[in-house]
C-alpha positions as CSV (number, residue, x, y, z in Angstrom):
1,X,0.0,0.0,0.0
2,X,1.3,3.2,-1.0
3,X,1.9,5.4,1.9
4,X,0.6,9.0,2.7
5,X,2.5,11.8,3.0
6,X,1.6,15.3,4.7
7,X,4.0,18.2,4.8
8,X,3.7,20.7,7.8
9,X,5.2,24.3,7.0
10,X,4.9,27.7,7.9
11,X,5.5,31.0,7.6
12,X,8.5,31.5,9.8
13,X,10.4,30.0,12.3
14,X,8.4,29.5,15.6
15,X,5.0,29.6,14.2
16,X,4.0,26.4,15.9
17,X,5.5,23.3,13.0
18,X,5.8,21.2,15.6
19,X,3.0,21.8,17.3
20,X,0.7,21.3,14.5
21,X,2.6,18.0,13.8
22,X,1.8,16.4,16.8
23,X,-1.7,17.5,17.3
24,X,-1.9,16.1,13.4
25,X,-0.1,12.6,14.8
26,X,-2.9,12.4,17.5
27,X,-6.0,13.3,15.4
28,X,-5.1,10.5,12.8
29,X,-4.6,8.2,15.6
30,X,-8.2,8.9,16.7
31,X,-9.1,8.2,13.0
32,X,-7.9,4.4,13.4
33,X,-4.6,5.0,11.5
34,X,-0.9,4.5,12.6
35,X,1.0,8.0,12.1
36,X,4.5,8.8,11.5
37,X,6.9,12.0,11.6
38,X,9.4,12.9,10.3
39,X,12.1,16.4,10.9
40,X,14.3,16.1,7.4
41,X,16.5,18.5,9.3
42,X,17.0,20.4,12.6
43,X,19.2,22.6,12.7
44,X,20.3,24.5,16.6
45,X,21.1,21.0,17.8
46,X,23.9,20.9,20.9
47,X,22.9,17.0,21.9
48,X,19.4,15.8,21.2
49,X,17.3,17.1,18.2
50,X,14.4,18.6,20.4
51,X,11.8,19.1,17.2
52,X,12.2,15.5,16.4
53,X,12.5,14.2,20.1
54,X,8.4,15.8,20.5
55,X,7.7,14.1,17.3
56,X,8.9,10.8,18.4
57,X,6.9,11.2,21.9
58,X,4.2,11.8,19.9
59,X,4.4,9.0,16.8
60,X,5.4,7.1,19.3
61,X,1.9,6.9,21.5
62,X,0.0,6.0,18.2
63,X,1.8,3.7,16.4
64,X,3.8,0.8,18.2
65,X,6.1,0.7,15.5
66,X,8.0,3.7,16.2
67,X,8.7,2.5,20.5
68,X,12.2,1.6,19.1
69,X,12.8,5.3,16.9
70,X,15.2,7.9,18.2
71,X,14.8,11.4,17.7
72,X,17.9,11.1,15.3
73,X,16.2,8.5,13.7
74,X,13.0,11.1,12.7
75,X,15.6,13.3,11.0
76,X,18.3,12.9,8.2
77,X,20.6,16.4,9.1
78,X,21.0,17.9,12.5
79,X,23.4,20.8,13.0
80,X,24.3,22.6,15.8
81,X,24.3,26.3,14.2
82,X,20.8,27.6,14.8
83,X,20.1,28.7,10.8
84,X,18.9,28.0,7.7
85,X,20.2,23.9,6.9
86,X,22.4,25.5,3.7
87,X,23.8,28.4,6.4
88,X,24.0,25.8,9.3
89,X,25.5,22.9,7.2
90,X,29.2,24.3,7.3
91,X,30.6,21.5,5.5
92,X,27.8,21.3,2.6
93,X,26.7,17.5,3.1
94,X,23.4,18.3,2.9
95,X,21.9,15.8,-0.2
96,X,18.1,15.5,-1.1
97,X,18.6,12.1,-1.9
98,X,19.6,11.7,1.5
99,X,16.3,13.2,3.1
100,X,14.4,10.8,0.5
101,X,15.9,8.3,1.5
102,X,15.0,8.6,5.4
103,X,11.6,9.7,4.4
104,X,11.2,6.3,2.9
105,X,12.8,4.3,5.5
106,X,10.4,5.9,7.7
107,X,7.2,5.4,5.6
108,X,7.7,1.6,5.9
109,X,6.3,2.6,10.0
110,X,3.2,4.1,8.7
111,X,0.2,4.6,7.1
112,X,0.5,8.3,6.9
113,X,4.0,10.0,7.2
114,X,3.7,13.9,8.5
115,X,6.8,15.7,7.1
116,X,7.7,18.8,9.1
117,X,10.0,21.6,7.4
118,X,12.6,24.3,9.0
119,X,11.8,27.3,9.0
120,X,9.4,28.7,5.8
121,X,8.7,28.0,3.0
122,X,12.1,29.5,1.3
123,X,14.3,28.8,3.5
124,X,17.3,27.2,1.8
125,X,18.2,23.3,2.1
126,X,21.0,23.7,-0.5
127,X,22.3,26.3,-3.2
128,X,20.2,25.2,-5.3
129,X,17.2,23.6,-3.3
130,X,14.6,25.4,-1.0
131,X,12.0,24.1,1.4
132,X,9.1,24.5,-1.1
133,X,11.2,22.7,-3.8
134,X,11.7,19.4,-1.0
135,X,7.8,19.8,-1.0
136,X,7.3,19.8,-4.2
137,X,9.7,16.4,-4.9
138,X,7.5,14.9,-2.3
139,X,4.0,15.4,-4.4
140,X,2.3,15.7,-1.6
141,X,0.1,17.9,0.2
142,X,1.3,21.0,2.6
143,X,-0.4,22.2,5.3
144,X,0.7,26.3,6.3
145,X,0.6,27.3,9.4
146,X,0.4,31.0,10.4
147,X,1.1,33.1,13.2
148,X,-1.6,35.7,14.9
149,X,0.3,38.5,16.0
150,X,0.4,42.0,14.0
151,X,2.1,41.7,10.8
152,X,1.4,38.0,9.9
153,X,-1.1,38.9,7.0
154,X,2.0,40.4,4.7
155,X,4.4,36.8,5.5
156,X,0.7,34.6,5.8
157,X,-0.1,35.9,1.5
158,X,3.7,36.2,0.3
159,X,3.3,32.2,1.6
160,X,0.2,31.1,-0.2
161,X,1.4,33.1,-3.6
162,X,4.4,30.9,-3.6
163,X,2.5,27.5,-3.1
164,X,0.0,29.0,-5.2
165,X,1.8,29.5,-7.9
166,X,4.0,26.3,-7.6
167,X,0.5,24.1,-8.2
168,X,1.0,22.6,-4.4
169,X,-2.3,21.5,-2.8
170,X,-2.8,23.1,0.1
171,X,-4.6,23.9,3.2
172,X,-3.9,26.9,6.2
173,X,-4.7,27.4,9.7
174,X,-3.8,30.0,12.1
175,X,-2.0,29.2,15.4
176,X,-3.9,31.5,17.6
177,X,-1.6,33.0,20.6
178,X,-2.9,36.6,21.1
179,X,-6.8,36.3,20.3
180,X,-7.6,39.7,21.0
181,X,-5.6,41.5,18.5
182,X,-5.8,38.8,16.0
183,X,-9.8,39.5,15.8
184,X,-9.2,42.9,15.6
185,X,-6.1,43.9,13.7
186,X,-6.4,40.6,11.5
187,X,-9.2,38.1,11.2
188,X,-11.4,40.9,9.6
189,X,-8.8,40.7,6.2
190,X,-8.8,37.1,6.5
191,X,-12.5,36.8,6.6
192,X,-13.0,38.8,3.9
193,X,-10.8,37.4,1.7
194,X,-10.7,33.9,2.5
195,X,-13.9,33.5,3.5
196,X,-14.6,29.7,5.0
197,X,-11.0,28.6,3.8
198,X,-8.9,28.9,6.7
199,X,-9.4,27.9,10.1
200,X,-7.7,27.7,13.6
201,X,-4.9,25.3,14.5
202,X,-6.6,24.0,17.7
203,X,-10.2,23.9,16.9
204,X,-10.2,22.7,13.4
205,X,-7.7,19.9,13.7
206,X,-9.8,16.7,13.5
207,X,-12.2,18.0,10.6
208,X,-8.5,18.8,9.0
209,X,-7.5,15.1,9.6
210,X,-10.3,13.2,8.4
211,X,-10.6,15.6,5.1
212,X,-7.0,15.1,4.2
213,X,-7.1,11.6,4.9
214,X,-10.3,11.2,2.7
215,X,-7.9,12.9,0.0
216,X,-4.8,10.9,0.3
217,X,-6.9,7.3,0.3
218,X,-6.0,6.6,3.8
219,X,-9.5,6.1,5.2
């Protein structure tokens, strides 16, 4: 059976990835399916990749078959400089085929594999390679998460443009963290421009999982 693939990205660094990840790995769990995770690469890393050590917690709670996985296991590339992979790998070993490669090892622990990125959507893997272009070789869905304080709409539309424009199916929720101001100084744009298209990270999670995993034939 061909496995599923999900890729979780953002606007930024510090948006909430991870956290969307994990509550994705729990809400397909409630839907009867064994989720996995994967961090390509984490970058910041002095001794344990933290990212992919959540992940694991989490994977680990649904599906048996990841009790065994270590955080380094969930990721292919883990530096110590906290940057961009291409800026933090120093010694330019980075290699897509590489990430593929762990991807798939992974996907043999799964029925749906959730793929989270670093950083956005641009943020470069290699020279040549960006995070969008990793999503892209994939084929597979991306969900964008966005932040809620002042100034998200500008990074929140420069994001959908460029998976827009690169054909990438897509969905995007907002991780909510100041609620006041976001009704106020944002959700009135979003509301009237995307009306009924986007929806909050917390309260829209499960209706997110079942849809996507209507879509990807993993019912």
């Amino acid at each position: 059976m061909q496995v599923a693939r999900l890729f979780v990205t953002a606007t930024g660094t510090g948006v909430g990835k991870t956290y969307a990840t994990g509550l994705l790995v729990e809400a397909f769990a409630r839907l009867g399916l064994r989720p996995g995770a994967c961090k390509p690469v984490e970058t910041g890393v002095s001794d344990e990749p933290a990212d992919a050590a959540a992940l694991l917690e989490r994977a680990a709670a649904s599906n048996p078959r990841f009790a065994h996985v270590t955080p380094r296991d969930l990721t292919a590339y883990t530096f110590p400089l906290p940057a961009a992979p291409f800026c933090a790998d120093t010694e330019g070993v980075i290699r897509i085929e590489t990430i593929l490669y762990r991807i798939g090892e992974l996907e043999s622990r799964c029925d749906i594999l959730l793929v989270e990125g670093a950083g956005g959507l641009m943020v470069p893997l290699t020279k040549e390679s960006r995070m969008i272009d990793l999503i892209r070789t994939l084929e597979c869905p991306a969900l964008l998460v966005t932040p809620s304080q002042l100034g998200c709409i500008n990074d929140t539309l420069l994001s959908l443009e460029a998976l827009e424009r690169r054909g990438i199916p897509h969905e995007w929720c907002v991780n909510r963290r100041e609620r006041d101001r976001f009704d106020t100084l944002t959700r009135p744009f979003y509301d009237a421009r995307f009306p009924g298209s986007w929806w909050e990270l917390e309260e829209g999670i499960d209706a997110y999982a079942r849809r996507i995993a209507a879509e990807l034939g993993v019912q």
